[in-house]
N, C-alpha and C positions, 0 to 999 in steps of 0.2 A: 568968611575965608578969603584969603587974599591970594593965593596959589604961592610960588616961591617956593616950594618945599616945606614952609613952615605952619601951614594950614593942619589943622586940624583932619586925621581923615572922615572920610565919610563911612556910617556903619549901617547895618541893617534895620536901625531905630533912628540915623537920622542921616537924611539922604535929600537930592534935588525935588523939590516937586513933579517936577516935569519926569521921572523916574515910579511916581505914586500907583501909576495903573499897570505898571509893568507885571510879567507872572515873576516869584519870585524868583528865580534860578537868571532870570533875564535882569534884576534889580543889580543880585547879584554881581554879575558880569558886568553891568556897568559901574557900578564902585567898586572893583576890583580893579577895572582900565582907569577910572577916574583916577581913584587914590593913586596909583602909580604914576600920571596924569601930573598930578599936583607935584608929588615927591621928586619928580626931575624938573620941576620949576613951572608947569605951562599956568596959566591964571586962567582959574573958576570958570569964567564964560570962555575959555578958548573948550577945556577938559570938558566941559558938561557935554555941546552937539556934537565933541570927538567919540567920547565915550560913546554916549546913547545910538549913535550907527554902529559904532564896531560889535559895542553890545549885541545889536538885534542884528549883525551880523552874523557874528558869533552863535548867537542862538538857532538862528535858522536854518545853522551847518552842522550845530554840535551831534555826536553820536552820543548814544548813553553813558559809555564809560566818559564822555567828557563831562555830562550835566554830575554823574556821580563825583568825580573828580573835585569838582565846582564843589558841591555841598561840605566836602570837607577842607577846604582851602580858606586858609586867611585872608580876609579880603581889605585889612586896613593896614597889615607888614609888606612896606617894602624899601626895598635898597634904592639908593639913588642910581640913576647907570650914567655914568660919567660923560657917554658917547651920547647923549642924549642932548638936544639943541632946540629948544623952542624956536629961537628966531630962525631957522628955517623953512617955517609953516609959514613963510611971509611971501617963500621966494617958488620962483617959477619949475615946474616939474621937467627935465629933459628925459627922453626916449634914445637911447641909443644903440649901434651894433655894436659888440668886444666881446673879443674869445669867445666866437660860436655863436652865441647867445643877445638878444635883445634886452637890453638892461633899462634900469627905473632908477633916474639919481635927479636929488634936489639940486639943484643950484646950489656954489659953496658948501654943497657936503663931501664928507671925505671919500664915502666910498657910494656905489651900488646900493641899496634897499632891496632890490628884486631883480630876477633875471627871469626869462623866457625862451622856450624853444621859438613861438609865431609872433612877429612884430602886432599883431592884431591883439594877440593878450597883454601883450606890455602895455599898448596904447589905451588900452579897457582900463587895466590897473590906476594907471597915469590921472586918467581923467578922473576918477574916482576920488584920487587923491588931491587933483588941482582941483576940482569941485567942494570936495570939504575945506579946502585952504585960500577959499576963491583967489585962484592964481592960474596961471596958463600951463598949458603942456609946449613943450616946445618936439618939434619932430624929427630926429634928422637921420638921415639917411644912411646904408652900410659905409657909404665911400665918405661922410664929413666927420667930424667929434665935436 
């Protein structure tokens, strides 16, 4: 697979090795992010360690009716989402104050991704994200932009 959107997705019978010991409902949930992963363009080795956290994310959080949910969901249909930007994942994560709130934006992205009541939880998120993207968080302050 080459990612670009025109990969092949990934199914329940053929999937990442590195995915092989997972429980299923956790397989799942990563070729569900993957394949979607792919369909908005990211390439195979960027989708694979994106997937595989958000996955065992995911899993760690889900409530029943989400794992039920999962069992009947198509995990290899998906739409391309237009707003969707690989080459962002390259660029540095900013923390900022706007309207009330502590917000979470890429560099050169158009909008916000997350907002927060405590500047402490955006910075959590932040890092989270410049850590899987290894890229920096930048910090700034209520009073700069």
């Amino acid at each position: 697979m080459n990612g670009g959107g025109d990969s092949m997705p990934w199914t329940v019978n053929d999937y990442p090795q590195s995915w092989k010991n997972f429980e299923t409902l956790k397989r799942q949930k990563a070729i569900d992010i993957g394949n979607a992963m792919l369909k908005n363009g990211f390439d195979e080795e960027k989708a694979i360690p994106i997937a595989t956290k958000q996955a065992e994310q995911w899993y760690d959080n889900a409530t029943q009716q989400d794992l039920e949910k999962l069992k009947h969901h198509n995990i290899t249909i998906h739409q391309q989402d237009e707003s969707a930007n690989p080459d962002l994942n390259k660029r540095d994560v900013h923390v900022y104050y706007e309207d009330q709130s502590w917000k979470i934006k890429t560099d050169c992205a158009t909008k916000a991704s997350n907002s927060f009541a405590k500047k402490e939880d955006a910075l959590k998120r932040a890092r989270n994200i410049a850590a899987n993207r290894n890229t920096e968080v930048i910090e700034h302050t209520k009073t700069t932009n």
